[in-house]
N, C-alpha and C positions, 0 to 999 in steps of 0.2 A: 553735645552728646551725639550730633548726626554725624560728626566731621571723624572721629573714631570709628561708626559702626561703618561707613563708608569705607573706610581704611583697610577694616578686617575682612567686608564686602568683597574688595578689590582682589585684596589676596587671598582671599579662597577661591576666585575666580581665575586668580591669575594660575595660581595651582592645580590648578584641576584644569585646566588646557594643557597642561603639560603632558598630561596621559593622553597615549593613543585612546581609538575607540576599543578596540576587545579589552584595552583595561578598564574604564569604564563600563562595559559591560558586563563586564566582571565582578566590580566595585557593587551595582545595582544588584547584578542576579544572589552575591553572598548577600545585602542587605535583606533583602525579599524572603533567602532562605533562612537566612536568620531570625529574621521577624517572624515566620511559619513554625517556626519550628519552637523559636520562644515561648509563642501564642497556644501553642498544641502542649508545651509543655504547661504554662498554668493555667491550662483550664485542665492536664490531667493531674497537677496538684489542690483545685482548685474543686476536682471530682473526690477525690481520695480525702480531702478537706468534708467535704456533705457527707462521703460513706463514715466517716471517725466519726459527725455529728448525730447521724441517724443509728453506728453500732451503739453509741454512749446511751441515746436515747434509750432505746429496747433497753440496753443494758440496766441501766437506771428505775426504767418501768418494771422488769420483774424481778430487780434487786427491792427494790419498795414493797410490792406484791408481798415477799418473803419475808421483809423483816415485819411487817405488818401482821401475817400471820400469825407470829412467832409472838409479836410483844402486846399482841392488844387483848390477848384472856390475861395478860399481868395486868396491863393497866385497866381492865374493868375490875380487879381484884385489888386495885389501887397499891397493889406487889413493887413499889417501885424500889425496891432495893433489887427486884428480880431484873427488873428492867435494865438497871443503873447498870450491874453484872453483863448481863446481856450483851448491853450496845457498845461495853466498854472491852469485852472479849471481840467483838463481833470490828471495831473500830482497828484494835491492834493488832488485828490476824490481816489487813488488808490494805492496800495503797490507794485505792481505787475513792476512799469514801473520803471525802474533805471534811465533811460536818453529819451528824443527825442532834436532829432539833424535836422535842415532843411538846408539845401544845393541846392545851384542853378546849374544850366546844369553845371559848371563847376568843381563843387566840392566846393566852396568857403562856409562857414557856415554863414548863415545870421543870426539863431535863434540858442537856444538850451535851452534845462529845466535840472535841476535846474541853468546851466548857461546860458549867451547867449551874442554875438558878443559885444556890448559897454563892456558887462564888462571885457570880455578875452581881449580887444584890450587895456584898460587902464589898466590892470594889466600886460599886457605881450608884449603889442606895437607889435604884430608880428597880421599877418593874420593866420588863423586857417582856415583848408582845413579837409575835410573828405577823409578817405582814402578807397574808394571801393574796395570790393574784386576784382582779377585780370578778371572772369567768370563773372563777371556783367555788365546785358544788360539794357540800358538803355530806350532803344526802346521799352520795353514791359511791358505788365499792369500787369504781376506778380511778385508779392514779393519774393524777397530773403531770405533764412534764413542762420543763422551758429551760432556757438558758441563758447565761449571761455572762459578759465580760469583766474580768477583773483583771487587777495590775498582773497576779501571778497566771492570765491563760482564759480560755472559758471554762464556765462552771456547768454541769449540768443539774439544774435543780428537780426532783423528783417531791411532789407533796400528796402521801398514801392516807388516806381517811382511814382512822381507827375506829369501828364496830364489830360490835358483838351484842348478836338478836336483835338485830337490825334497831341497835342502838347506837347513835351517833357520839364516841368519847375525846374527839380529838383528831389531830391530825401529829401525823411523820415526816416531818423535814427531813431528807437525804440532798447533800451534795454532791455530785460526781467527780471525779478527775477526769481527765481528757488522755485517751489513751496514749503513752509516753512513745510508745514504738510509732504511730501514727504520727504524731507529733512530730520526731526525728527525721523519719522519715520526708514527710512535706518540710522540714526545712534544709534536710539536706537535699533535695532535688532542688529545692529552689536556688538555695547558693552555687552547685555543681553546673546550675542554668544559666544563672548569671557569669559565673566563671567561664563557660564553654563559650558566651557571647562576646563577653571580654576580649578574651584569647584570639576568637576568630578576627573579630575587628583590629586587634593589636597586629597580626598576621597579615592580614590583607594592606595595612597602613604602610607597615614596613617594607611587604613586595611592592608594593607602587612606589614608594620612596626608592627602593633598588630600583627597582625597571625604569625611573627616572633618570636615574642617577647612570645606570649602565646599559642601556637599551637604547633608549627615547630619544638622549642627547644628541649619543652616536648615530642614530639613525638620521635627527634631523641634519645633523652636518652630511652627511649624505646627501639627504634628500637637494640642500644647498648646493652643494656639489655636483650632483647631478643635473639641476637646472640650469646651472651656470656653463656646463657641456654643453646641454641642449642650445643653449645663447649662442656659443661659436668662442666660449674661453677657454683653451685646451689650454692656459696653464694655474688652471685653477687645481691645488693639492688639497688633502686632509691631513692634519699632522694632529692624531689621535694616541695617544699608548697605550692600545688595546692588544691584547688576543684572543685566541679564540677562532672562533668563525666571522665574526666581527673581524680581527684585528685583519683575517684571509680577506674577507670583503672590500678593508678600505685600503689594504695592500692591492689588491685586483685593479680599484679603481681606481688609485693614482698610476698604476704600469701600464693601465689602459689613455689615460690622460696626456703621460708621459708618450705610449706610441700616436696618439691623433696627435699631439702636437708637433711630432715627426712628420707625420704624413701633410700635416696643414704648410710644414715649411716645402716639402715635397711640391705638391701639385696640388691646392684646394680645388681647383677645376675635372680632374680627372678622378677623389675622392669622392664628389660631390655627382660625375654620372655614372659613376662603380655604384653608390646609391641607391640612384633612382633606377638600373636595371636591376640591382637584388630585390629592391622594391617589388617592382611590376611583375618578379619570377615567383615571391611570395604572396602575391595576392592572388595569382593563377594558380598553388601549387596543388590546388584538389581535383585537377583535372591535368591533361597533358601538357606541356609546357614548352616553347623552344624558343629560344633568345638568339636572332641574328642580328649581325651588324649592316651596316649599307651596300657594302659588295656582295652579301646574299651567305658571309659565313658564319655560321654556325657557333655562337658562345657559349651559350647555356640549353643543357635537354634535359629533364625530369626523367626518374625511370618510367614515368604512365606513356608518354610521347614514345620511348623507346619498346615499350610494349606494342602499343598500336600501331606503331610501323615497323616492326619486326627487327628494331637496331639493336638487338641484345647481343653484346659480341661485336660491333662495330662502332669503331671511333671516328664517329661524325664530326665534332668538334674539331672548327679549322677548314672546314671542308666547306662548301658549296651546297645548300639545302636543296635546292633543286635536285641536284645527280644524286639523292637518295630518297626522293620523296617518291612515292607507288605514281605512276603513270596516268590514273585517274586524278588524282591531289594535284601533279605539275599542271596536269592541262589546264585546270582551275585556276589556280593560284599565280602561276606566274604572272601573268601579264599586272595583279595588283600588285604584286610584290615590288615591281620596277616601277609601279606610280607612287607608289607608296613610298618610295625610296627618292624618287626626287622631287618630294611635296603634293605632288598631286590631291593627293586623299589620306585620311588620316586612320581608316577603318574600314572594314570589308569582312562578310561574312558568308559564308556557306555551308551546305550540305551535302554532302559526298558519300555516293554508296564502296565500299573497299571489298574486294574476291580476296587478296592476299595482305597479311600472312594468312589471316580470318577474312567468313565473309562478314561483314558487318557496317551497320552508316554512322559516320562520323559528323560534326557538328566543328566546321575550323573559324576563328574568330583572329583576326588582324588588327593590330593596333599600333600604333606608332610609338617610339620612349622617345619624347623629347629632356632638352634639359630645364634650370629650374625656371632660367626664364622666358621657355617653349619658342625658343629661334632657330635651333640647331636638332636635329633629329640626332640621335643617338643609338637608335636602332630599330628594330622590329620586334613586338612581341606575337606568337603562333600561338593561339591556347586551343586545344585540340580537344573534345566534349565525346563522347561514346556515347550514341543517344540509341544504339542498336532495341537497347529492352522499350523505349518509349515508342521506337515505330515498331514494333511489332504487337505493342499494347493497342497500337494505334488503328492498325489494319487489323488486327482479331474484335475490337470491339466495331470497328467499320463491318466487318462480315458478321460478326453475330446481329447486328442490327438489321441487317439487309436478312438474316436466315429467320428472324423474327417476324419481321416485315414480310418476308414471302408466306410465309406460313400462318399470320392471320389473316393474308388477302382471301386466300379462299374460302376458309369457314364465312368471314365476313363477306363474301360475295353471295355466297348462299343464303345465310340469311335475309341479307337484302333482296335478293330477286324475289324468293319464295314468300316476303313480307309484303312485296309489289303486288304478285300474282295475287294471294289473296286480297289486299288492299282494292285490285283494277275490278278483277275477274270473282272474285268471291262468291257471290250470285249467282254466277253460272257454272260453278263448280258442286260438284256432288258431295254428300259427307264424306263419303270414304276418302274422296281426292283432299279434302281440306284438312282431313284428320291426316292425311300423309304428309301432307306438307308441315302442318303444326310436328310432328313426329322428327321430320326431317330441321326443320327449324329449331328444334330442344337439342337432337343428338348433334347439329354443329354448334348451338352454347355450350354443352356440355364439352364437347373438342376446346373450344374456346377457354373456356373454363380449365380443364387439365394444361392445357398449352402454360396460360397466362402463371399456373401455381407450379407449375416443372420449372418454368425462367425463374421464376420469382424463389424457389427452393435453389436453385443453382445457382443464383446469383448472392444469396447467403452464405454459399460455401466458399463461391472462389471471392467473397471480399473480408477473407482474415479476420472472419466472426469466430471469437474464443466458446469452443464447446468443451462442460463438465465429462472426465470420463472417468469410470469408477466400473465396481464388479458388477457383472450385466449375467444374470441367469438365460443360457442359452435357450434351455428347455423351453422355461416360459416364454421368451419370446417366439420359439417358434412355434411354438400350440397356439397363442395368440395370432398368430399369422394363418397358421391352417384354420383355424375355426372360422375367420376371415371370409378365407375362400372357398372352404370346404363346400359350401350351397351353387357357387359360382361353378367346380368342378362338377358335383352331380350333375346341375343341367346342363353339361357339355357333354357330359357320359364319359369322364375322364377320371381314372384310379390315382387318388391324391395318398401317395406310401410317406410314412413318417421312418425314417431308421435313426433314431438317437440314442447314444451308448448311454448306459444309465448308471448314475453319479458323475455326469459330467461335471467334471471343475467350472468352477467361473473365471470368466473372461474379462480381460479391459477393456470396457468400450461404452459409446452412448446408446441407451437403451432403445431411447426414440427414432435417432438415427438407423441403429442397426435394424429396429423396425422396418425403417423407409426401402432398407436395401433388402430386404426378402422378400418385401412386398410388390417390390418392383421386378423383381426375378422370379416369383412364385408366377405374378401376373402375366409375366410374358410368358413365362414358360408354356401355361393354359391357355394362350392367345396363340400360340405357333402350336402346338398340338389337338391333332384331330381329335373327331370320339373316336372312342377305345384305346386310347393311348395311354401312356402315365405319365404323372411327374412325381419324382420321388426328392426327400428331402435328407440327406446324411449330416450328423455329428458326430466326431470323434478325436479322442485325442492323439497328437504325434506322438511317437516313443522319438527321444533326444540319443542323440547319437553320443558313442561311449565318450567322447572329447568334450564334450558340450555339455556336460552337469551342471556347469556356472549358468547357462543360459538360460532364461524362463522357455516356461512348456509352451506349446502351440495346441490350438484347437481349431481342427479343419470341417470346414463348412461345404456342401457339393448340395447344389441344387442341378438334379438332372431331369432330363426329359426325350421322348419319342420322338419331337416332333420334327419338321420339315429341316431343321438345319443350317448351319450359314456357311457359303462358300468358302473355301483358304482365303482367296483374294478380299473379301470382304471381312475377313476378322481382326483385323489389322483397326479397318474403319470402326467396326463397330462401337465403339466407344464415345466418339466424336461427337458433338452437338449436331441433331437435326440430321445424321445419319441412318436410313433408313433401304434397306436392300428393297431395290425396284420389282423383284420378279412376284413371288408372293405375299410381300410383308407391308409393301407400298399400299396394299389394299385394303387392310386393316386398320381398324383404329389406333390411333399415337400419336406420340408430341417427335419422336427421338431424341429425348431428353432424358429418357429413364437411364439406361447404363451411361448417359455421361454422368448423372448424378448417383448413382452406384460408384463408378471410377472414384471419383472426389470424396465420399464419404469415405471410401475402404482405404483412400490412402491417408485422409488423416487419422483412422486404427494407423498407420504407417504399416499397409499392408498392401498386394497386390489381388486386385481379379485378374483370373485368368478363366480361359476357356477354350473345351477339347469340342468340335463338331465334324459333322457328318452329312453331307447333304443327303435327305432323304433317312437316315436312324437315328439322329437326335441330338441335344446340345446338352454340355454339363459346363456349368460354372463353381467355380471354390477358389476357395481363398481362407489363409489362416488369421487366426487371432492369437495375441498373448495370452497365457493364462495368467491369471490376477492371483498373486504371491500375497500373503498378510507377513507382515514383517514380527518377527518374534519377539517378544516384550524381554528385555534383562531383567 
C-alpha cells in the first residue's frame, strides 16, 4: 500500500516543480479565494436556511392560533361534521399545510386531513394516539412549535391547545411545508457554488497545464542555455518551434550565441578586456566617468564627466586627457596618472576646488582596470563625484554652529559672573544691588531661552518636516495676534491700527505657522518703534490681471510701522541667521533668528517677504498668500 502512495507522492511533486513560483502563487491565492468565498457563500445559505426555519415558525404559530380559533367553539359543541368541513376546505385551498391532526384531552385522534379516525381504524383496527412533545402544557392558550426531518424535507410541527371557558378540549396538530421558493432557492445557490468552484479549479488546472507546456519548458531551456554561455560554450543553440515573443527571444539568443562564438574565434583576449572596462564604466555610471588607456588617451567619457568639465561639444576621445582637463585637475592628477600607469599605485584620490566652466569642488577617484588575471593593466578608470552641495552643507552648518556658539557665550557669561558675585560678595551687597543682579540674571535666561526655541524652531523648518496646510481664517489669526500684543503696545505708547478688508477669502496656509510669522513681525515692529509711533497691520485681496483668470487669487498681508528703519545696504542681510544691524538694533533684545524663521515659513506658503524702508520713517513688510479655491462637487 506505501509503495503506490509513494508513487503518487512523487508525482504530484514532481509536477508541481514544474511551475514557476507566480504560478504557484497563483495556484494558492485562487485556492484561498476560493475557499473564502465558498465559506461566505454557505454560511449565507446556511443564514437564509435559519430565516425559512424561523419564517416557517411564526408562520406555523399564527397559522395554529387561527385555526384554533376558528374550530374549537365546534369541537366544544362536539359539531364535528362542522369541523371535518372546515379543515377539509381550509386543507385544499393551501400547499402550505402537510397534515392537521385533532385529538381530545387524552391524546386519542378523533379527526385528521388528509386522513382521519374511520379510515385509520378500518385499515389498521388499532386506535391512533397523538404523541406530544414531553414539555407540553396543556393548560395554556399558547402554541407549540418544533420541527423535524423526514424523507420528503423538514416538517414544521405546530401543536395549538383547544379551549373554550378556559376549558381544556384538546389539542390541533398542524404540519407545516417548508417554504418551496426558500427551498429552491438554497439549493440553487448551493449548486451554482459548487459549479463556480469546479470551474475555477478546472481553469486554473488547465492554465498551469499550458504554462507548462508553453512557458516553463521554453523558458527553462533558456535558462540552460544561458548558463551554458555564462560557462564559456558559445556553441550552445536552442532549437524550439516557437513564436511569438518567445520564439523572438530564443531567435535573439541563438544570433547572439552565434556572434560571441565569432568573436571567441576572433580574440577571447581582447573580448574578455572590452569586458571588464564596460564593466568598471558601468559600475561608475551614477557619477562622472572617463576611461583612459596607458598613454593617457581617452576611451570612454559619460555625459556627467563632460558636464563637469565643460566638454559638451568637444571630442575628447583619442585624445590626451591631460590637454583637456581644467588646470587645477592637471596639476593634481598627473603625476598619479603616470604612477599609476606603470604600476606604481593602484588608486589615488582627491579633492579639487573648480572656478571654470562652474565654480564648484569636485571629488576625483583613480583606479586601475586590470585584466582577469590582474597582471596586465588595461587602463585607468577617473570617476569624478560633485560634492559642491556637501561642502557647502558642510561650511553653513560649521558657521551656524560657531553663530550659536558665539551667541550663548555671552548670556552665559553673564550669568555666570553675576551668579559668582552674588555667590562671593552677596553679604556685602545691598538689596536693591542683589535684586539687580537676580533681574539681570532672569532677563539673560530669558535671552537664553528665546535663543535656544528660535534654533530649535529653525531647525524644524530647514530639516524637510512635512506641515498640514489647509484654509487659514486670516482675520482670526490676526485679531489673535493683536490681542497678543495689544497690552505690550500700550505700555510702549504705541497706536496698534488693524485695516482688514472685510469678508476676506480664506487663505492656504498653516495656521500655527502663520501665527509665528506675525508674531514675530508684529514684535519687531513694536521693538524698532518709539512712543508715539504706529504699527499698522493691512489685509486685502489682489484683483487678478485680465489674462490670469485660471490662476488662484492672492491675499496681501503689509505689516507696517514708524519706526527707525533699516539701511539699503543692510536689507539684503536682513534675513540671514543671527543678522542683526550694529547701530541701533544690536542694543535691544534678540536672538536674529526671527525674520530668518519668517523667510522659511513664508516660503513654504511658496511665497516671498519682501520689505520697503526708510531710515529714520519706518519699515513695511508683505507678502502674498493663495487664496484657498473649494473645488465644485459634479
Amino acid at each position: 500500500m506505501l509503495g503506490p502512495l509513494k508513487t503518487i507522492r512523487d508525482a504530484i511533486a514532481n509536477w508541481w516543480s514544474e511551475f514557476t513560483l507566480q504560478t504557484k502563487l497563483l495556484a494558492v491565492a485562487t485556492l484561498v479565494v476560493s475557499l473564502v468565498m465558498s465559506g461566505l457563500t454557505f454560511w449565507a445559505v446556511n443564514t437564509i436556511q435559519q430565516d425559512a426555519r424561523l419564517n416557517d415558525t411564526r408562520f406555523g404559530r399564527d397559522l395554529g392560533l387561527l385555526l384554533a380559533a376558528n374550530v374549537a367553539p365546534l369541537v366544544a359543541d362536539h359539531n364535528l361534521t362542522e369541523v371535518a368541513k372546515f379543515s377539509q376546505r381550509f386543507y385544499s385551498s393551501t400547499s402550505s399545510v402537510r397534515y392537521m391532526l385533532y385529538a381530545d384531552e387524552t391524546g386519542q385522534i378523533f379527526f385528521g386531513v388528509p386522513f382521519w379516525e374511520p379510515e385509520v381504524e378500518n385499515s389498521l383496527t388499532i386506535k391512533r394516539r397523538i404523541q406530544l412533545p414531553e414539555d407540553y402544557a396543556g393548560d395554556t392558550d399558547q402554541p407549540m412549535v418544533r420541527q423535524h426531518m423526514t424523507p420528503d424535507g423538514a416538517v414544521t410541527d405546530v401543536f395549538v391547545p383547544l379551549v373554550v371557558d378556559k376549558k381544556y378540549l384538546g389539542v390541533l396538530a398542524i404540519g407545516i411545508n417548508p417554504n418551496p421558493t426558500a427551498v429552491i432557492s438554497t439549493n440553487f445557490t448551493r449548486d451554482v457554488t459548487i459549479a463556480v468552484f469546479i470551474t475555477i479549479w478546472v481553469m486554473v488546472i488547465l492554465a498551469g497545464v499550458i504554462n507548462a507546456l508553453t512557458i516553463t519548458k521554453p523558458i527553462k531551456e533558456l535558462l540552460v542555455g544561458v548558463k551554458q554561455i555564462a560557462a564559456g560554450n558559445f556553441k550552445q543553440r536552442i532549437a524550439l518551434p516557437l513564436g511569438g515573443e518567445l520564439g523572438e527571444l530564443i531567435f535573439s539568443f541563438n544570433e547572439m550565441a552565434e556572434r560571441l562564438e565569432r568573436y571567441e574565434e576572433q580574440n577571447i583576449e581582447e573580448l574578455t578586456a572590452e569586458k571588464a572596462k564596460l564593466e568598471t564604466l558601468v559600475s561608475t555610471i551614477a557619477d562622472g566617468a572617463v576611461l583612459i588607456d596607458n598613454s593617457m588617451q581617452v576611451i570612454l567619457v559619460n555625459p556627467t564627466a563632460r558636464r563637469i568639465f565643460g566638454w559638451e561639444g568637444v571630442d575628447v576621445v583619442g585624445n590626451n586627457v591631460l590637454h583637456h582637463l581644467p588646470t587645477s585637475v592637471q596639476m593634481e592628477i598627473t603625476r598619479p596618472l603616470y604612477e599609476m600607469a606603470v604600476g606604481e599605485c593602484e588608486s589615488a584620490e582627491f579633492r579639487i576646488p573648480l572656478n571654470q566652466p562652474t565654480k564648484r569642488t569636485i571629488r576625483i577617484l583613480l583606479t586601475t582596470v586590470l585584466d582577469l588575471q590582474r597582471e596586465s593593466l588595461k587602463g585607468i578608470a577617473i570617476t569624478v563625484q560633485d560634492i559642491t552641495r556637501e561642502v557647502e552643507l558642510n561650511e553653513a552648518k560649521s558657521q551656524f554652529i560657531s553663530n550659536v556658539s558665539h551667541e550663548l557665550r555671552t548670556p552665559l557669561f553673564n550669568i555666570k559672573t553675576y551668579i559668582e558675585t552674588l555667590h562671593d560678595y552677596g553679604e556685602d551687597l545691598g538689596v536693591e544691588e542683589r535684586q539687580e543682579f537676580l533681574q539681570t540674571v532672569n532677563n539673560e535666561t530669558d535671552r537664553l531661552t528665546r535663543l535656544v526655541n528660535d534654533v530649535l524652531d529653525l531647525s524644524k523648518l530647514e530639516s524637510g518636516r512635512t506641515y498640514n496646510f489647509d484654509k487659514v481664517d486670516l482675520a482670526q489669526a490676526l485679531e489673535q495676534t493683536l490681542r497678543t500684543y495689544q497690552l505690550n503696545a500700550k505700555d510702549k505708547g504705541i497706536e496698534l491700527v488693524q485695516d482688514v478688508t472685510a469678508n476676506l477669502p480664506l487663505v492656504v496656509g498653516n495656521y500655527d505657522l502663520l501665527l509665528q510669522v506675525f508674531g514675530n513681525l508684529i514684535g519687531n515692529a513694536l521693538k524698532f518703534t518709539p512712543a508715539g509711533g504706529k504699527v499698522a497691520i493691512r489685509a486685502y485681496q489682489l484683483t487678478s490681471p485680465l489674462n490670469n483668470h485660471n490662476q488662484p487669487g492672492k491675499v496681501r498681508i503689509e505689516i507696517s510701522d514708524t519706526g527707525i528703519g533699516i539701511a539699503p545696504e543692510d536689507q539684503q542681510a536682513i534675513f540671514d541667521r543671527f543678522f542683526r544691524v550694529e547701530n541701533r538694533v544690536h542694543t535691544l533684545e534678540g536672538t536674529g533668528l526671527g525674520l530668518s524663521i519668517v523667510r522659511n515659513i513664508i516660503e513654504r506658503h511658496h511665497s516671498k517677504v519682501n520689505l520697503v524702508s526708510e531710515v529714520g520713517v519706518g519699515t513695511t513688510f508683505w507678502f502674498d498668500l493663495d487664496v484657498f479655491e473649494t473645488v465644485p462637487v459634479a
